[in-house]
C-alpha positions in Angstrom: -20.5 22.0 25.6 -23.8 21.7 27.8 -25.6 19.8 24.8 -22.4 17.4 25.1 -22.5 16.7 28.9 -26.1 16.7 29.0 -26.0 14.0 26.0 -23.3 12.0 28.5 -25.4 12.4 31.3 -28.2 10.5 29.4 -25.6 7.4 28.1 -24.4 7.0 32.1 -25.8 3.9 34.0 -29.1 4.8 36.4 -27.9 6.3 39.7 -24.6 7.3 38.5 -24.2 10.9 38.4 -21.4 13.9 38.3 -20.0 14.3 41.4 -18.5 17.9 40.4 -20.0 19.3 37.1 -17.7 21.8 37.4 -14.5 19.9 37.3 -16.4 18.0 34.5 -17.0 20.6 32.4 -13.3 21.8 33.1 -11.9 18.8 31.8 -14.2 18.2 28.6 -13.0 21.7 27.9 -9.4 20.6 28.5 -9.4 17.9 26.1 -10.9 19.7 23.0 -8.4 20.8 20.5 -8.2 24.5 19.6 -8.2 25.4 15.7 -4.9 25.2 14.6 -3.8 22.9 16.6 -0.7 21.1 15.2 -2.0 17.2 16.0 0.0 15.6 13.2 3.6 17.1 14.7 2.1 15.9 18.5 1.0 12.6 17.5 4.8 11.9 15.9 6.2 13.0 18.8 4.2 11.1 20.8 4.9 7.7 19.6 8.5 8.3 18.2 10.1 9.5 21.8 9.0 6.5 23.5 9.9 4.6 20.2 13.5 5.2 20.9 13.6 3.8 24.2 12.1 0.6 22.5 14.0 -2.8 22.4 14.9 -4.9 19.9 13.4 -8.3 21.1 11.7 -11.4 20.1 9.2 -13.4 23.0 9.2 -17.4 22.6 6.7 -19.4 23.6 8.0 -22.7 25.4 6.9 -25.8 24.1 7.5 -24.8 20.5 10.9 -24.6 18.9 9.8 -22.3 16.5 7.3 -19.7 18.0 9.4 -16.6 18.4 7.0 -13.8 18.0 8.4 -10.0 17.2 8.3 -7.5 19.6 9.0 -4.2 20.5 11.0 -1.3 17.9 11.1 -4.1 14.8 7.4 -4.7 15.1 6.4 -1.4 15.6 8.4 -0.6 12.0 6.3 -3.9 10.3 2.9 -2.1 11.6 4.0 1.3 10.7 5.4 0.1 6.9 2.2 -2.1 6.8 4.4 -4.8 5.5 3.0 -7.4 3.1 4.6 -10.9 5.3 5.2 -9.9 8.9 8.5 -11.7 9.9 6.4 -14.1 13.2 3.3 -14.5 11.2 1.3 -15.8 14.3 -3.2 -16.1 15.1 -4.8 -16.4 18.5 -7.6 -18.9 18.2 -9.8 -18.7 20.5 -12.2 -21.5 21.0 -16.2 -21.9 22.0 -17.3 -23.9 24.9 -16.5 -26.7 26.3 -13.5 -26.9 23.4 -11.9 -24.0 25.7 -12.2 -25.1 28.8 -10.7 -28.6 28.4 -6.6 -28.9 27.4 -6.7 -32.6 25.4 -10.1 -30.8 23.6 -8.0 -27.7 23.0 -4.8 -29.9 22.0 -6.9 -32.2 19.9 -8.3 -28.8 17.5 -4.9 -27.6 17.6 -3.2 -30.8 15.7 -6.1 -30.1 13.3 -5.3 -26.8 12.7 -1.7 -27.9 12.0 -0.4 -27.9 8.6 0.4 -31.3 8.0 2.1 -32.3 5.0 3.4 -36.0 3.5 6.6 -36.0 5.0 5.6 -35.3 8.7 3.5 -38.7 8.4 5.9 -40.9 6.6 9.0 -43.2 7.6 10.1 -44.2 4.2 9.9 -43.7 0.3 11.3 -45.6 -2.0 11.6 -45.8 -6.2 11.3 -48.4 -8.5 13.0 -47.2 -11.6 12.0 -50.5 -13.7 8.3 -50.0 -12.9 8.0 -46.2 -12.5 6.7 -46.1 -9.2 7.3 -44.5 -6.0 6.0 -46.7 -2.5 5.8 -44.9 0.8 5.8 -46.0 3.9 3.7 -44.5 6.8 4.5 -43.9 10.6 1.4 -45.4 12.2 1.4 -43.8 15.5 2.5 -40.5 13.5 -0.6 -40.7 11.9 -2.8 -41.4 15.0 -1.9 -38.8 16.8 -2.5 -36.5 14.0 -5.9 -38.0 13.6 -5.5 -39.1 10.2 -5.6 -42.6 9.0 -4.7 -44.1 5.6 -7.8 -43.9 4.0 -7.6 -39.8 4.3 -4.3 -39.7 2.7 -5.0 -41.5 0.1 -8.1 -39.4 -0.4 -6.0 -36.4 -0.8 -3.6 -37.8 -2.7 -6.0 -39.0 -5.2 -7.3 -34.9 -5.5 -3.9 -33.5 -5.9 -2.2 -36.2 -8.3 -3.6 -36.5 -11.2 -0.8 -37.9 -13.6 -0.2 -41.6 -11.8 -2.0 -44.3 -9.9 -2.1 -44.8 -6.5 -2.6 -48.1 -5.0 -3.3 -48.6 -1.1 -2.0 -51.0 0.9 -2.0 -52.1 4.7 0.4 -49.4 5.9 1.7 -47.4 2.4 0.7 -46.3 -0.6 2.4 -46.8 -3.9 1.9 -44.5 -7.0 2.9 -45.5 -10.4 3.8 -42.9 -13.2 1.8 -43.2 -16.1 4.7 -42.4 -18.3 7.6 -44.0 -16.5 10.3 -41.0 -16.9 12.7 -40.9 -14.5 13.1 -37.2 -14.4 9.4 -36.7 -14.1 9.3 -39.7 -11.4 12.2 -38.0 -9.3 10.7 -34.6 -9.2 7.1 -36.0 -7.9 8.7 -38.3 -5.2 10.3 -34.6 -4.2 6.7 -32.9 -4.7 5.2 -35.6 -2.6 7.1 -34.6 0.2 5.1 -31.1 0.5 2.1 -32.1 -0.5 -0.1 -30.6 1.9 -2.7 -33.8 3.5 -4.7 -31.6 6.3 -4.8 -28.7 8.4 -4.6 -25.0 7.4 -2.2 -23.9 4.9 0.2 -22.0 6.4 -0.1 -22.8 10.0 2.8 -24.5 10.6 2.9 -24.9 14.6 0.8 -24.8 16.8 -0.2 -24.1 21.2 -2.7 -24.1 23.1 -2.3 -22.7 26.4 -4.0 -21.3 29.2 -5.0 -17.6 29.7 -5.4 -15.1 32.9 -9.1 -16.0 32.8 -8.9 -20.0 32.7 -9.3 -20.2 28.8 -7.2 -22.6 26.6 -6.2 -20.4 23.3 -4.4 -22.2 20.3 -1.0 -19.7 19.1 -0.2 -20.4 16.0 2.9 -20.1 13.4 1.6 -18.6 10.5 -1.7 -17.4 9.5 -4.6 -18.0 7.4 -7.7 -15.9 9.1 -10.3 -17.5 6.1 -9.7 -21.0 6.4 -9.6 -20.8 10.3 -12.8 -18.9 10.1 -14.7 -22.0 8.9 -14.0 -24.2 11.8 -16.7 -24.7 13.6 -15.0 -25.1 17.0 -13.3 -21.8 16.6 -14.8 -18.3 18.1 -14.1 -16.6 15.0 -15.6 -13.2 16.4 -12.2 -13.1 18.9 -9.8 -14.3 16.8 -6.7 -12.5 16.1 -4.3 -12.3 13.7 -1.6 -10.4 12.9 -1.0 -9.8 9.6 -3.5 -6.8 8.3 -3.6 -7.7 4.6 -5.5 -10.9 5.7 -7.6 -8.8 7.8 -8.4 -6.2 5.7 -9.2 -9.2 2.6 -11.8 -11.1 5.2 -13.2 -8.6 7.7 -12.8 -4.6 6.3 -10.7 -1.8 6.2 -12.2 -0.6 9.0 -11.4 -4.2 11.2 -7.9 -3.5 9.4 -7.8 0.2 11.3 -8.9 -1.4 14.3 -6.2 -4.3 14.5 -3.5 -1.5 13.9 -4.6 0.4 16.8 -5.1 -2.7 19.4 -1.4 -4.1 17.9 0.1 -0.7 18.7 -1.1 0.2 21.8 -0.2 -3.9 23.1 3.2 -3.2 22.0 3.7 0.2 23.9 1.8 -1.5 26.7 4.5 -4.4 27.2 7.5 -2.1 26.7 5.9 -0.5 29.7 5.2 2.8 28.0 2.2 4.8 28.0 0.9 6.3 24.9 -3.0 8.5 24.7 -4.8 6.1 22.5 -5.5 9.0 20.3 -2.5 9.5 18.9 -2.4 6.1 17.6 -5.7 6.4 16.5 -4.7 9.6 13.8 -2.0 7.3 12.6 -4.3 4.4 12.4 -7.2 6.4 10.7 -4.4 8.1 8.4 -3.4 4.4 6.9 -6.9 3.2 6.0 -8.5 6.4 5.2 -8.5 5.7 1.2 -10.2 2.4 1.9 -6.9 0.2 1.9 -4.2 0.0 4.3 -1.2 1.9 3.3 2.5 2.3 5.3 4.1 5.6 6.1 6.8 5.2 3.7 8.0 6.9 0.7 5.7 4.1 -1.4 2.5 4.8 0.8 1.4 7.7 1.6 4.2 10.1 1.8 4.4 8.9 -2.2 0.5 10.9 -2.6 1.7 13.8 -0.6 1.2 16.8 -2.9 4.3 18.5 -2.2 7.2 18.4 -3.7 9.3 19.4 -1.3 7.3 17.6 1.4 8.1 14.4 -0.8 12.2 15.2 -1.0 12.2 15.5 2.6 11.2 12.5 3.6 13.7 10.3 1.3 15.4 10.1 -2.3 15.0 14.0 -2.5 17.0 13.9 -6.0 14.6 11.8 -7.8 11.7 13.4 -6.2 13.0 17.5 -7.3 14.6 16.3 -10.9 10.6 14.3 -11.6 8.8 17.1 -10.4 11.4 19.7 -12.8 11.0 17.5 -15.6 7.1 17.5 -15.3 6.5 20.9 -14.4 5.0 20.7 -11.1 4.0 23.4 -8.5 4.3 23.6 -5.4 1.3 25.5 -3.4 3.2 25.4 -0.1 0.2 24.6 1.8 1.5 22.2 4.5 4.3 21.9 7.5 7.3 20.6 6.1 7.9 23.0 3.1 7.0 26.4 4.6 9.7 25.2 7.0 12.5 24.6 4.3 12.3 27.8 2.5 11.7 30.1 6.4 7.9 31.3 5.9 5.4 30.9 8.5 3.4 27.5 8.9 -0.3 27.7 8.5 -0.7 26.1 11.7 -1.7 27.8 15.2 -1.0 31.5 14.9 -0.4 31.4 11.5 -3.4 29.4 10.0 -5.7 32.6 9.6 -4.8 34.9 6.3 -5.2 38.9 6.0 -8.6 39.0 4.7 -9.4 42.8 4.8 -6.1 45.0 5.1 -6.5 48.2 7.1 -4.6 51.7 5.8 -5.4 53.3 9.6 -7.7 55.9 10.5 -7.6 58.9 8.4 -6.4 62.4 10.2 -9.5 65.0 11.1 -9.1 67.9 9.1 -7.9 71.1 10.9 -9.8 74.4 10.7 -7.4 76.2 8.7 -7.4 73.3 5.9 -11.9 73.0 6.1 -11.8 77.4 5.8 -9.2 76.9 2.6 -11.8 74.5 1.6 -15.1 77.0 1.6 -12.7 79.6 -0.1 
């Protein structure tokens, strides 16, 4: 403990010192664990309790009719399951100078960002079944304040259909079917209307608004942490998202154990419930320790439990006891849950250390009349 506190003493800023050494010493004592300790049942209790006093809630940002972001209980669950497609898929974009201190600057990179397809852009389309070819129409002042202009749709147009020609006019662009089939010409004027013309994929709203330290941040509606990452006006080193398979793909596993942790501990923060960062930190550490992020659910990691009956108590116990029957398996009864079920002790605490040497007692001294016998 001295090596420790001496080792502290050297990391604190100069002219900062203990001011009791002794109540520092008592707490740095307090907070180490003693062998046995059972930090897996503590850590569950820890976050489940408050978890039940949790509500049910979704926040929405004003402005846009479709920013509801998850809160509370249901996104704890999607953290916890480390689900694939959270249900609010949502990015904080934060923004280098001067692009975050100015709101039409911040507004301006935000309608980039914005997933923009045909349809949003266009007033009209119609077919000509005699000529096989479809016209559309364009909203001028849609475009504009998109910054796009003609020439850039029909630029990605030209990239993504390659079975007509396109022709440009003043304010539409017609493209003519090479083959002339009407089925075929019916299911590309309904293609057109997705076609994706600029933005990120899968950012489909977008806001930029103004934080407690004067900094305009674009929220977004969906995610897409790689494409975002090569804008140049975007501080990509303080971006968030919050969907952990994207994070884990671009940034790490460990980024990925990092974001589960932060997303956690913000949750429990604005339910107004205070939680020791630790214990979120074994859970974090326990879904990313094989180098991939798994949920705690029966297809994560209580699936690689060892145990069979560790397994069958955490769901579908049939399946789990008539697999482990048919393939012979053994259990070693090594852990919590099963010593529990079948009433021996748990190897945690007290009961963690085995009977190494066992002891018969201390042998009787032998009398006089037996030692006299003896020399007879």
């Amino acid at each position: 403990m001295a090596q420790n506190l001496n080792w502290i003493r050297k990391k604190l800023p100069e002219g900062i010192k203990f001011k009791d050494e002794k109540l520092a010493k008592e707490r740095y004592s307090k907070i180490q664990l003693d062998p046995g300790e059972a930090i897996g049942v503590i850590s569950a209790q820890s976050v489940g309790e408050p978890g039940t006093q949790m509500t049910m809630r979704s926040f929405h940002f004003a402005g846009v009719a479709e920013l509801n972001v998850t809160l509370g209980l249901p996104r704890i669950i999607e953290v916890l399951d480390a689900r694939k497609i959270p249900s609010t898929p949502t990015m904080h974009i934060f923004l280098k100078s001067p692009y975050n201190k100015d709101k039409n600057k911040a507004d301006k990179i935000a309608q980039q960002i914005k997933q923009t397809v045909l349809e949003d852009v266009t007033n009209q389309y119609s077919v000509d079944l005699a000529r096989g070819e479809i016209n559309i129409l364009f909203d001028k002042d849609e475009l504009k304040r998109r910054s796009l202009n003609l020439n850039k749709v029909y630029e990605q147009l030209s990239d993504q259909i390659k079975s007509a020609d396109l022709k440009k006019k003043t304010a539409s662009i017609s493209i003519i079917l090479k083959d002339k089939d009407i089925k075929k010409l019916y299911k590309l004027k309904e293609k057109l209307r997705n076609i994706i013309i600029s933005g990120v994929s899968g950012i489909t709203d977008v806001l930029a608004y103004k934080n407690e330290t004067d900094e305009f941040i674009i929220q977004t509606f969906g995610s897409n942490l790689r494409d975002v990452a090569e804008i140049k006006e975007v501080d990509f080193a303080r971006t968030k998202t919050n969907n952990f398979y994207e994070i884990e793909s671009v940034l790490g596993i460990e980024a990925v154990r990092e974001a589960v942790l932060r997303e956690v501990m913000h949750i429990l923060d604005q339910e107004g419930m205070t939680v020791d960062e630790r214990h979120i930190s074994l859970i974090s550490d326990l879904m990313t320790r094989d180098g991939r992020i798994k949920g705690i659910t029966r297809h994560g990691i209580t699936k690689e439990k060892e145990s069979v009956l560790a397994r069958a108590a955490f769901e579908i116990p049939l399946t789990h006891l008539v697999d482990a029957a048919v393939s012979g398996e053994k259990d070693n009864l090594v852990s919590i849950v099963e010593n529990v079920m079948i009433n021996q002790p748990v190897p945690i605490g007290t009961g963690l250390p085995e009977l190494f040497v066992k002891m018969d007692g201390v042998k009787p001294k032998p009398s006089k009349t037996t030692k006299k016998k003896a020399k007879k």
